[in-house]
C-alpha positions as a LaTeX table, in Angstrom:
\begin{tabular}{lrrr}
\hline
Residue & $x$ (\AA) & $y$ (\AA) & $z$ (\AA) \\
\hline
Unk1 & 0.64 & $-0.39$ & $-13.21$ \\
Unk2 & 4.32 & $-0.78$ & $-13.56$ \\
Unk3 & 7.69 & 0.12 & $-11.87$ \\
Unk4 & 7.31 & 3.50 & $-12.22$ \\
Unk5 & 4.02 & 3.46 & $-9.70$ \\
Unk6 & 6.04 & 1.23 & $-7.57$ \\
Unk7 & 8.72 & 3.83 & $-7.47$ \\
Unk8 & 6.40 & 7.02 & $-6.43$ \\
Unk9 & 4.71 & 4.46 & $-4.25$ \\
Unk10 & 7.61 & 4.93 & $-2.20$ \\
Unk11 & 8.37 & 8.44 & $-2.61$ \\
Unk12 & 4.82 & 8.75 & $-1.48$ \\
Unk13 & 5.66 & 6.28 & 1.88 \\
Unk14 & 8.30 & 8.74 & 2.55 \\
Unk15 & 6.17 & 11.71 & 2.95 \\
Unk16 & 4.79 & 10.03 & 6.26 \\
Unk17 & 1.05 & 11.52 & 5.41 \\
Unk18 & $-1.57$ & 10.29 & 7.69 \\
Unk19 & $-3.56$ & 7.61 & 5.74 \\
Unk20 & $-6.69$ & 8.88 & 5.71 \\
Unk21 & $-5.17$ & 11.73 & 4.14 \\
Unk22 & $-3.95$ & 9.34 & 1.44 \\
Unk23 & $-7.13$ & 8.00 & 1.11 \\
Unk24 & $-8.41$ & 11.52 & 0.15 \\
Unk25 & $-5.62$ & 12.22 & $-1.75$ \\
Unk26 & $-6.08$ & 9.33 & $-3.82$ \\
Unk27 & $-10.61$ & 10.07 & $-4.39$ \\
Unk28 & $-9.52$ & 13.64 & $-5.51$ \\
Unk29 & $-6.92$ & 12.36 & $-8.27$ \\
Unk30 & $-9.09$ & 8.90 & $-9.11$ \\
Unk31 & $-11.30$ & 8.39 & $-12.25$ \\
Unk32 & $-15.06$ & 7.73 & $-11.79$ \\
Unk33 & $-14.62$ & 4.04 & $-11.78$ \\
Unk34 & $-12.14$ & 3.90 & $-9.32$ \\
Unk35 & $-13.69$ & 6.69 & $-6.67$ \\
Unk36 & $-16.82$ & 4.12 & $-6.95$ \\
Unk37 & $-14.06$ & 1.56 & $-5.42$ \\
Unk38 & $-12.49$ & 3.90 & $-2.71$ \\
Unk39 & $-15.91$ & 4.89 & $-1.58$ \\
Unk40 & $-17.23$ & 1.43 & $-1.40$ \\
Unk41 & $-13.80$ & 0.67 & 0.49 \\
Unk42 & $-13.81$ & 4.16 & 2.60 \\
Unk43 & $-17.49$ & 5.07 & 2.83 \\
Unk44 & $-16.81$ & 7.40 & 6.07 \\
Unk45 & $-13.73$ & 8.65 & 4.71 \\
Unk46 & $-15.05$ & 9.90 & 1.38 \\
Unk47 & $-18.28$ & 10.78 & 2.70 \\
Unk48 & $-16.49$ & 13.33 & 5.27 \\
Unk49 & $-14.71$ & 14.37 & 1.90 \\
Unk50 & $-17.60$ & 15.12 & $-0.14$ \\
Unk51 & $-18.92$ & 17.16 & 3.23 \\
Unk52 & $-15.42$ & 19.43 & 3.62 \\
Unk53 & $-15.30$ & 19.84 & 0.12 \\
Unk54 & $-18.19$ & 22.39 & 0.63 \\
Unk55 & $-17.20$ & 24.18 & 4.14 \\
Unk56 & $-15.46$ & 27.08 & 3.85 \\
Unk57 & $-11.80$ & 26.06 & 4.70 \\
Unk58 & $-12.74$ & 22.77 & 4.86 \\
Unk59 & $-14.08$ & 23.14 & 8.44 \\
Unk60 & $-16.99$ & 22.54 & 10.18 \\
Unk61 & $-18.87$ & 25.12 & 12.38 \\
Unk62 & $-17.31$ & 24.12 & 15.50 \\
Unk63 & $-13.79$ & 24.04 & 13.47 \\
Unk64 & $-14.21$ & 27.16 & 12.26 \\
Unk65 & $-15.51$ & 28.90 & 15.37 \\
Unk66 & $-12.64$ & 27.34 & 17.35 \\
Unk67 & $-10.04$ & 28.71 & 14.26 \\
Unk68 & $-11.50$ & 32.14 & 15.14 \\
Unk69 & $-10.82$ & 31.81 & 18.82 \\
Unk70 & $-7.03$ & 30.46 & 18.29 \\
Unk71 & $-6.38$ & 32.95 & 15.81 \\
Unk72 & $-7.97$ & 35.94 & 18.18 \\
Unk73 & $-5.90$ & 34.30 & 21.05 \\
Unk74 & $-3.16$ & 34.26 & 19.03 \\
Unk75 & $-2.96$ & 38.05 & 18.00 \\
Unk76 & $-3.58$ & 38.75 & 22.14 \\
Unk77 & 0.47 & 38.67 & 22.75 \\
Unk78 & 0.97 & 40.77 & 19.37 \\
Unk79 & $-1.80$ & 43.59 & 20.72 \\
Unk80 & $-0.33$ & 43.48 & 23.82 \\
Unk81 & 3.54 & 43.91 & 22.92 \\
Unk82 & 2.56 & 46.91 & 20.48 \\
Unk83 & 0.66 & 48.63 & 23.06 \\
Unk84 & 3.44 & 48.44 & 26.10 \\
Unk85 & 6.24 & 49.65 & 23.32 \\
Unk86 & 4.04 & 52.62 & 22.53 \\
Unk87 & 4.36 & 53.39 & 26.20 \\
Unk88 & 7.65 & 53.97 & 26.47 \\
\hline
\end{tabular}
């Protein structure tokens, strides 16, 4: 370590990312002996990691389901707008 990580340390700060993020982040970018130390210091963290890793989109069932529903919610207005203009 040297002034150069001390440096992006703080262009990294100024990102505002929430930590746990971070913590990700940093297991994704580690070597194997230092993921051993984030998951012995994050066990939860890195363990929902490892899970999302293998979701599709990251998400969960109930994520995913609940995507759907925004997204089809979300198109409603769109639907809607193109079917009054073809009215008039």
């Amino acid at each position: 370590m040297g002034l150069y990580e001390y440096e992006q340390s703080i262009q990294i700060e100024m990102l505002d990312k929430p930590f746990y993020a971070l913590v990700m982040g940093l297991w994704r970018q580690a070597d194997t002996c230092n993921r051993e130390k984030i998951e012995a210091a994050w066990p939860e963290v890195t363990a929902e990691l490892k899970e999302r890793i293998n979701l599709p989109g990251g998400m969960y069932p109930v994520e995913l389901e609940a995507y759907r529903q925004r997204e089809a919610e979300e198109d409603l207005p769109d639907v809607l707008e193109e079917e009054e203009q073809d009215d008039h």
